[in-house]
PDB file of N, CA, C and O in Angstrom:
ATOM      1  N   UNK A   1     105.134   9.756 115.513  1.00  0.00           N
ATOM      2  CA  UNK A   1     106.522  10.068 115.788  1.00  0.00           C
ATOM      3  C   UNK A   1     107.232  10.354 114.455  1.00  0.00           C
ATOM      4  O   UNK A   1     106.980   9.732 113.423  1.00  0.00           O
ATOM      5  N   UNK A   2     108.094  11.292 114.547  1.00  0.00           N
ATOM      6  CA  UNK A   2     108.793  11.986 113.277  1.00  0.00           C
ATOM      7  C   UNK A   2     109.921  11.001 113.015  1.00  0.00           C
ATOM      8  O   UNK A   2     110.598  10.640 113.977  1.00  0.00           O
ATOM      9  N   UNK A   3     110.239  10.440 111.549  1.00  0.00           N
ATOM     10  CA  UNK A   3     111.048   9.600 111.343  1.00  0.00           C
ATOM     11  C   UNK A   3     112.678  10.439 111.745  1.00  0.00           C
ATOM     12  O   UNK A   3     112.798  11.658 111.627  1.00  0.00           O
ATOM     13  N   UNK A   4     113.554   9.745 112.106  1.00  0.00           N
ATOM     14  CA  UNK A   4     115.044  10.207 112.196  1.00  0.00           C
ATOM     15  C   UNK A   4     115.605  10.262 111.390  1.00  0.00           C
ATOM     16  O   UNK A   4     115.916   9.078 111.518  1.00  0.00           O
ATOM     17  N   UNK A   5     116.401  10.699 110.076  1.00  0.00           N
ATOM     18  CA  UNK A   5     116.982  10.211 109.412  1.00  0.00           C
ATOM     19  C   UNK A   5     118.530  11.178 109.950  1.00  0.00           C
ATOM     20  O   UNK A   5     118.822  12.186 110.592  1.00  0.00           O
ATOM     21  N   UNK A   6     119.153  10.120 109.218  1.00  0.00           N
ATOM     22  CA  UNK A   6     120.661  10.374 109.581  1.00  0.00           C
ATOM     23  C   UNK A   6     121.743  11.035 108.527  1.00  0.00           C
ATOM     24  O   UNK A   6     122.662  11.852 108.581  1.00  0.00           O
ATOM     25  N   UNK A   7     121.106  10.219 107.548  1.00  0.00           N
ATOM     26  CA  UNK A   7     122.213  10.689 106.240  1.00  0.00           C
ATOM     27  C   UNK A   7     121.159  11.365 105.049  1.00  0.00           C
ATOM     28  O   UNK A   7     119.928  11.373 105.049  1.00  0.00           O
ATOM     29  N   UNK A   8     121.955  11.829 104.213  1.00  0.00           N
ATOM     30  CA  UNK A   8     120.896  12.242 103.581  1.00  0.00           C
ATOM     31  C   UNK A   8     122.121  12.347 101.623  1.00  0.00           C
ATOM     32  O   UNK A   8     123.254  12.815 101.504  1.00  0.00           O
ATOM     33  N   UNK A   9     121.019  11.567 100.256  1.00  0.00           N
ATOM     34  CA  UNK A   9     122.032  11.296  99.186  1.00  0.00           C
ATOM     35  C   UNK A   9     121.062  12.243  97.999  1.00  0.00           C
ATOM     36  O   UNK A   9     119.911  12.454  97.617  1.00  0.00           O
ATOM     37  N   UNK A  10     121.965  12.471  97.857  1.00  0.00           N
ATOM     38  CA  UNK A  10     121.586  13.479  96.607  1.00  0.00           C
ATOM     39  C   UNK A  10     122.028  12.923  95.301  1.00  0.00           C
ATOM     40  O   UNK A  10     123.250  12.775  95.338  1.00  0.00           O
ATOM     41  N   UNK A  11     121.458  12.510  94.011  1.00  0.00           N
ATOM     42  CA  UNK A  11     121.526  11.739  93.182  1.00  0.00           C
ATOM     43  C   UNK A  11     121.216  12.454  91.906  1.00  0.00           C
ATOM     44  O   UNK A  11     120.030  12.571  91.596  1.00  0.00           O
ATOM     45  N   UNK A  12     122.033  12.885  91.224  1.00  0.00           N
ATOM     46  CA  UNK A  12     121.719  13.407  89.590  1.00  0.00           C
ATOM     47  C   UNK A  12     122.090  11.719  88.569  1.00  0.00           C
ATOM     48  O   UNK A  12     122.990  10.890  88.705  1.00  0.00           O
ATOM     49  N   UNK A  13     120.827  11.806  87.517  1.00  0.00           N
ATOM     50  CA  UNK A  13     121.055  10.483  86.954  1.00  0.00           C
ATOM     51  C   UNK A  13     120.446  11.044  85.511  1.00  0.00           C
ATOM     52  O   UNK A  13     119.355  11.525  85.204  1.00  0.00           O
ATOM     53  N   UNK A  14     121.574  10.778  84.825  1.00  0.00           N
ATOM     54  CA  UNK A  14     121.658  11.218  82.777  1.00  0.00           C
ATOM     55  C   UNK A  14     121.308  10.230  82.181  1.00  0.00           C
ATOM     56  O   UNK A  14     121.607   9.074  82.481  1.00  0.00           O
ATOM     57  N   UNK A  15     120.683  10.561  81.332  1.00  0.00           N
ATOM     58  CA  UNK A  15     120.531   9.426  80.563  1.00  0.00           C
ATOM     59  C   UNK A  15     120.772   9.691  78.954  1.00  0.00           C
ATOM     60  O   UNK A  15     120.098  10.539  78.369  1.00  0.00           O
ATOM     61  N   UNK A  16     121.742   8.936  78.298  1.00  0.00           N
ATOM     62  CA  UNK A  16     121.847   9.465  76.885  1.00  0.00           C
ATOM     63  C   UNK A  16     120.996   8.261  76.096  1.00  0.00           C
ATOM     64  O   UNK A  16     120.984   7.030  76.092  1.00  0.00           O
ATOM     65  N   UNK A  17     120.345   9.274  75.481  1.00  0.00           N
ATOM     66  CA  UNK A  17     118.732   8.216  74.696  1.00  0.00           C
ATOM     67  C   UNK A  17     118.774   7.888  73.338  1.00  0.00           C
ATOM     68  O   UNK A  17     117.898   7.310  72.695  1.00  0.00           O
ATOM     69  N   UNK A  18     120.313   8.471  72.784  1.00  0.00           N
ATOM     70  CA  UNK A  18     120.525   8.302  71.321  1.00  0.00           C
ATOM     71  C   UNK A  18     121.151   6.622  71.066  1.00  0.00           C
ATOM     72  O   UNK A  18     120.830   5.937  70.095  1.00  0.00           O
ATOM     73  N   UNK A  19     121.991   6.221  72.045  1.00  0.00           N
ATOM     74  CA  UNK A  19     121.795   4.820  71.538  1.00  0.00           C
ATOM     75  C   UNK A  19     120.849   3.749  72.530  1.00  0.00           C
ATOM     76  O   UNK A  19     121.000   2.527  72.539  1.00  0.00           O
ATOM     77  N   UNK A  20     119.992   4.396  73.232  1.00  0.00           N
ATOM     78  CA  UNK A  20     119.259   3.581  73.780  1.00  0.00           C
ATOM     79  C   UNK A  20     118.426   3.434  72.641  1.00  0.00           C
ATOM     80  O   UNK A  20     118.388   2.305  72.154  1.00  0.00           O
ATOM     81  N   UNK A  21     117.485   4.679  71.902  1.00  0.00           N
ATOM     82  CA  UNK A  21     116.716   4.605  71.059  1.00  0.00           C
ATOM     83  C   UNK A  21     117.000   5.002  69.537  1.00  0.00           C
ATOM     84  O   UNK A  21     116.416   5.934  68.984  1.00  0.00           O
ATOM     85  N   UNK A  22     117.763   4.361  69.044  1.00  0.00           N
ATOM     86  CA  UNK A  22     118.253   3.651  67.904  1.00  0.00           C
ATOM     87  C   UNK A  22     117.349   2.746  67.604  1.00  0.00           C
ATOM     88  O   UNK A  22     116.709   2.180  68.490  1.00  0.00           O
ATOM     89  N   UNK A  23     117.118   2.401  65.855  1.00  0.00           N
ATOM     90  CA  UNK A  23     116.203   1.792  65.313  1.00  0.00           C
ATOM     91  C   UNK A  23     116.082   0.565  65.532  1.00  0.00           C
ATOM     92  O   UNK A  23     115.019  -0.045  65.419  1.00  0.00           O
ATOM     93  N   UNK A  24     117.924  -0.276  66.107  1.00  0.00           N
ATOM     94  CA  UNK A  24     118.162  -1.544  66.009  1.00  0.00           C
ATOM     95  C   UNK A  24     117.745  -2.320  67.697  1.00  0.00           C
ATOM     96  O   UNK A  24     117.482  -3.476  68.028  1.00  0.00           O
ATOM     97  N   UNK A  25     117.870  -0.835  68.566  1.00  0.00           N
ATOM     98  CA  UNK A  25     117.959  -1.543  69.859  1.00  0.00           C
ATOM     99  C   UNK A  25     116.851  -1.090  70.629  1.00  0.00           C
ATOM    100  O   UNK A  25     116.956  -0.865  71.835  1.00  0.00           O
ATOM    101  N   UNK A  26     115.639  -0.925  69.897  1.00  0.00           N
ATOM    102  CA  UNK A  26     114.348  -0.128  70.271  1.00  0.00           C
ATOM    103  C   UNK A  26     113.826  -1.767  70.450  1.00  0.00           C
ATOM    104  O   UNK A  26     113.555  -1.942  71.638  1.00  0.00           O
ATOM    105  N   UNK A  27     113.612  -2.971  69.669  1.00  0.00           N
ATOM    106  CA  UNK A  27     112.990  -3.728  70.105  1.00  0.00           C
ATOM    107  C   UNK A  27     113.578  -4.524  71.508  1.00  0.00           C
ATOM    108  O   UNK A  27     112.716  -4.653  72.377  1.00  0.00           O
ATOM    109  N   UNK A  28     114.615  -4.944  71.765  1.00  0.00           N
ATOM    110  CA  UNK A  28     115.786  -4.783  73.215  1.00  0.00           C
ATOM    111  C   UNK A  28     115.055  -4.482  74.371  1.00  0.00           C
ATOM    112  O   UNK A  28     114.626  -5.197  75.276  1.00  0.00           O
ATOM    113  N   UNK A  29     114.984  -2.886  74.087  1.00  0.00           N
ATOM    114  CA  UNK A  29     115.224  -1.826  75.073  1.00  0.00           C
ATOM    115  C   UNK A  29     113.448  -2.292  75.570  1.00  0.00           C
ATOM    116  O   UNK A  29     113.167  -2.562  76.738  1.00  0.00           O
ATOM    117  N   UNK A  30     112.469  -2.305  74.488  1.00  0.00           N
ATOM    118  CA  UNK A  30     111.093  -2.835  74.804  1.00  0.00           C
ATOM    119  C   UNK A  30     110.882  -3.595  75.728  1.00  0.00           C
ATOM    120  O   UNK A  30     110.085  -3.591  76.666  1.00  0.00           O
ATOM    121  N   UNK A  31     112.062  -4.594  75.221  1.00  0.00           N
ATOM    122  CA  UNK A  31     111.812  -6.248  75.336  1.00  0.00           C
ATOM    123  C   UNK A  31     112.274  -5.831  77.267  1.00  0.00           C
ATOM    124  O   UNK A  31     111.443  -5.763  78.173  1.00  0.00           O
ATOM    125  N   UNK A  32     113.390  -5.675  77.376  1.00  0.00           N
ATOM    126  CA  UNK A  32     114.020  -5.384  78.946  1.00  0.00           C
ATOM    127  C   UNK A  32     113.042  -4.639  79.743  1.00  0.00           C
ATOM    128  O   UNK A  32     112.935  -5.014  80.910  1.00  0.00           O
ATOM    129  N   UNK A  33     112.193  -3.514  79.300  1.00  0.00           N
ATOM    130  CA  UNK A  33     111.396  -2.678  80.228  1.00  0.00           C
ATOM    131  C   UNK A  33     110.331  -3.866  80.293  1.00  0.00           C
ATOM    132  O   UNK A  33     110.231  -4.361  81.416  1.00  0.00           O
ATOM    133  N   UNK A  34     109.580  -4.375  79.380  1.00  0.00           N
ATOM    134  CA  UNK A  34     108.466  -5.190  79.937  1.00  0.00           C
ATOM    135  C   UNK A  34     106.947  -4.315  79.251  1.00  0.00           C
ATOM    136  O   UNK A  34     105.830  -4.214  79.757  1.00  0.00           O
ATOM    137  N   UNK A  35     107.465  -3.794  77.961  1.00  0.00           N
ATOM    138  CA  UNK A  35     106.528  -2.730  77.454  1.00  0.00           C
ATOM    139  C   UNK A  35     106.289  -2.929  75.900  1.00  0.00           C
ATOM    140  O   UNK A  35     107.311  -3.085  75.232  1.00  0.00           O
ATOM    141  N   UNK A  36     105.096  -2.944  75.248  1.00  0.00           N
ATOM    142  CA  UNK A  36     104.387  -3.041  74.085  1.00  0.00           C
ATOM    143  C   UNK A  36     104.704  -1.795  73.522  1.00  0.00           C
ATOM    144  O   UNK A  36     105.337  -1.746  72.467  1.00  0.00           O
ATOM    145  N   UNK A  37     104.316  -0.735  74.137  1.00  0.00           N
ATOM    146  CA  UNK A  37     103.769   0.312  73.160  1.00  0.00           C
ATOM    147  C   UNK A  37     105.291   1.454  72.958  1.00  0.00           C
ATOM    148  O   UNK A  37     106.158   1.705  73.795  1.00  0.00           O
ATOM    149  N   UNK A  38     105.190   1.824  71.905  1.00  0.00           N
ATOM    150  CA  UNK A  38     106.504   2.698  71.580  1.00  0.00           C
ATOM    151  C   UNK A  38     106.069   4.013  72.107  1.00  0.00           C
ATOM    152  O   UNK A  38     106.978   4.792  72.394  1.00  0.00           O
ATOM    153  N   UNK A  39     104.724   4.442  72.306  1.00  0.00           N
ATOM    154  CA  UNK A  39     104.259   5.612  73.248  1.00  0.00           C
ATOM    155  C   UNK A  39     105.040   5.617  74.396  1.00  0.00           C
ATOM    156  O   UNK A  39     105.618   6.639  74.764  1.00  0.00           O
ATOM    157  N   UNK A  40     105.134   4.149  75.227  1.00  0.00           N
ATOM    158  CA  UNK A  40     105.217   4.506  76.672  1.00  0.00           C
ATOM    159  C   UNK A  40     107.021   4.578  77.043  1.00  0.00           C
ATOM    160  O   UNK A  40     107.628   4.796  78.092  1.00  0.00           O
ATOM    161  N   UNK A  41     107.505   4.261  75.536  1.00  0.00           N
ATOM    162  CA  UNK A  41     109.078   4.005  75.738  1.00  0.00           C
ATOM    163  C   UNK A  41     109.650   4.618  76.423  1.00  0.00           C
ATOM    164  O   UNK A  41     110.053   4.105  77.467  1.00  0.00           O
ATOM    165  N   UNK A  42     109.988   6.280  76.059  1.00  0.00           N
ATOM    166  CA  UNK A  42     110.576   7.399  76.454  1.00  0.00           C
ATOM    167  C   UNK A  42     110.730   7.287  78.193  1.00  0.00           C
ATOM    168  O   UNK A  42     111.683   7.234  78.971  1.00  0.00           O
ATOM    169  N   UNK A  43     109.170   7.284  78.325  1.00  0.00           N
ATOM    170  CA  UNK A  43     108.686   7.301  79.877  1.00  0.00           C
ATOM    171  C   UNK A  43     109.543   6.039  80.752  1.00  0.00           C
ATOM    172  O   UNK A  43     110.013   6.109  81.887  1.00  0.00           O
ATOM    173  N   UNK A  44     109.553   5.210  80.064  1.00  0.00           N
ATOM    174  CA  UNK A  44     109.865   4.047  81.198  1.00  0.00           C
ATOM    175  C   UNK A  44     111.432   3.733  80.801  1.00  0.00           C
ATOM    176  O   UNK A  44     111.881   2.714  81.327  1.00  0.00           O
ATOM    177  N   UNK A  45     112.293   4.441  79.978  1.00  0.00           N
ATOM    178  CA  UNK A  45     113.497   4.257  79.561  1.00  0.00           C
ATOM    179  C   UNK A  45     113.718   5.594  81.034  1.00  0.00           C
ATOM    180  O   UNK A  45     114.561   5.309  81.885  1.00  0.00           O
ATOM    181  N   UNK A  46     113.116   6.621  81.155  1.00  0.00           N
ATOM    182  CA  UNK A  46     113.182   7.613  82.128  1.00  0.00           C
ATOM    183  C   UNK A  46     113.144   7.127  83.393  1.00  0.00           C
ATOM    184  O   UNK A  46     113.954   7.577  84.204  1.00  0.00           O
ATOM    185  N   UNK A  47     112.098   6.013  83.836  1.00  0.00           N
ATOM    186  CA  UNK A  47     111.671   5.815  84.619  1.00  0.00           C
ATOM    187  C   UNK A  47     112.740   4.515  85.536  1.00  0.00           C
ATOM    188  O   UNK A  47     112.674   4.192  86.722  1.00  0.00           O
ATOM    189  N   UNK A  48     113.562   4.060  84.573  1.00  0.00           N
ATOM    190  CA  UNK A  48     114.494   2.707  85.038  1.00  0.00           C
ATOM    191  C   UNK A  48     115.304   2.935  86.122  1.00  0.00           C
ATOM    192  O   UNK A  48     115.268   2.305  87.179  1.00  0.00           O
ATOM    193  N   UNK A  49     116.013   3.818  85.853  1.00  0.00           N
ATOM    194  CA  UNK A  49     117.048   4.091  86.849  1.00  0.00           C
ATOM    195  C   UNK A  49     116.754   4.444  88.251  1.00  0.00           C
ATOM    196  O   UNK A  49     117.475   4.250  89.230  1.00  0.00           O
ATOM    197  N   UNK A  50     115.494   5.033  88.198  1.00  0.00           N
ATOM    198  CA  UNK A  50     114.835   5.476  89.310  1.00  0.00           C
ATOM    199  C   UNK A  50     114.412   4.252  90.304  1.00  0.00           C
ATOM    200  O   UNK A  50     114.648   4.089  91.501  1.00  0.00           O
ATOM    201  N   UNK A  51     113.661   3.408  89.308  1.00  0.00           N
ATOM    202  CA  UNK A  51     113.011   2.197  89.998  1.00  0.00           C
ATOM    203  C   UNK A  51     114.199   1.289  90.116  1.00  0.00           C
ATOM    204  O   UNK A  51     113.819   0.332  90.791  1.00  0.00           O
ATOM    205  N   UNK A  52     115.224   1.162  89.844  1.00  0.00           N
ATOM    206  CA  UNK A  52     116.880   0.770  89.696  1.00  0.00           C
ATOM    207  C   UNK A  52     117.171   1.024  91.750  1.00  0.00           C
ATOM    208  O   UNK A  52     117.166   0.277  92.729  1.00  0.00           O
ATOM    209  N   UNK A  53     117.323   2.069  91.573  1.00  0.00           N
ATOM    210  CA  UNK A  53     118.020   2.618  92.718  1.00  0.00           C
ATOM    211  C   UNK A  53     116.917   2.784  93.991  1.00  0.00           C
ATOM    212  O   UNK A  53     117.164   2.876  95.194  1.00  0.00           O
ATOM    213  N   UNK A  54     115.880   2.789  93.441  1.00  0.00           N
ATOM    214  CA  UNK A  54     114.220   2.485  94.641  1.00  0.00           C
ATOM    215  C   UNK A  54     114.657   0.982  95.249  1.00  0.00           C
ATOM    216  O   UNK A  54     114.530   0.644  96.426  1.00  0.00           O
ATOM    217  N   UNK A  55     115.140   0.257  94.287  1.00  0.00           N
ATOM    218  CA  UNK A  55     115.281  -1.168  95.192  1.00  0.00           C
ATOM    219  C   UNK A  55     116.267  -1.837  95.658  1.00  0.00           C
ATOM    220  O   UNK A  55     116.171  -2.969  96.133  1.00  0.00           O
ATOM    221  N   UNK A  56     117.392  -1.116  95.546  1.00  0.00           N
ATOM    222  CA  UNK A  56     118.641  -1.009  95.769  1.00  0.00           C
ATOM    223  C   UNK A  56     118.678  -0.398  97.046  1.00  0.00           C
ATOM    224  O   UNK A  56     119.257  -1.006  97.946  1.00  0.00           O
ATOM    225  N   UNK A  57     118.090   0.845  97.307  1.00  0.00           N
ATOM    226  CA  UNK A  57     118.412   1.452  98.905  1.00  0.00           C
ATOM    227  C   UNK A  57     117.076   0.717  99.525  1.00  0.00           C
ATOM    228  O   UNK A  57     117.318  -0.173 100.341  1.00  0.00           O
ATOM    229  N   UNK A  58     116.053   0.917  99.307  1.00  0.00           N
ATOM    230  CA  UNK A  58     114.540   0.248  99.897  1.00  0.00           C
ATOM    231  C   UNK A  58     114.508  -1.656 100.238  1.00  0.00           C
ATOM    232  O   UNK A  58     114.081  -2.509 101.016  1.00  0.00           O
ATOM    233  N   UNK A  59     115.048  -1.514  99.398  1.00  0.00           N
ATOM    234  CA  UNK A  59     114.693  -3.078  99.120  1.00  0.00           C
ATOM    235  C   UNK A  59     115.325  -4.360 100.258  1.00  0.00           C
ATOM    236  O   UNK A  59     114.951  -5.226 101.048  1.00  0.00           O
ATOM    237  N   UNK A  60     117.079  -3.451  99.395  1.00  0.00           N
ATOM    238  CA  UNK A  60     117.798  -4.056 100.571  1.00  0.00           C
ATOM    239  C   UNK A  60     118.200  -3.801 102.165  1.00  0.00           C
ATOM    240  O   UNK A  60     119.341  -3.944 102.604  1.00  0.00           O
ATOM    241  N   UNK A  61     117.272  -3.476 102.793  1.00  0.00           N
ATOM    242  CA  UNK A  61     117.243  -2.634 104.579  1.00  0.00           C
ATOM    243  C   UNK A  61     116.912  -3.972 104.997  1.00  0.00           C
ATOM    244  O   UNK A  61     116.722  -4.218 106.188  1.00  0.00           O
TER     245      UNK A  61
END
């Protein structure tokens, strides 16, 4: 059976990365994602807001 949906949200989400990734607040920003490597930073500083708002509409039903 085909799911119903009713409403439907359209979501643009910016992210300004110049004082996220600053020299002083790079260990922080590490420390909050849950991440070692300065490779995977970019990605999962990208990736927050997404998984932010995944458990926010998902989570709370």
């Amino acid at each position: 059976m085909a799911k119903q949906y009713t409403h439907m949200i359209r979501l643009g989400i910016g992210l300004e990365l110049t004082k996220l990734l600053s020299p002083k607040n790079i260990p922080g920003v590490k420390a909050y994602l849950g991440i070692d490597n300065d490779a995977e930073l970019v990605n999962a500083i990208a990736q927050d807001p997404y998984n932010t708002l995944y458990n926010i509409i998902f989570c709370s039903l």
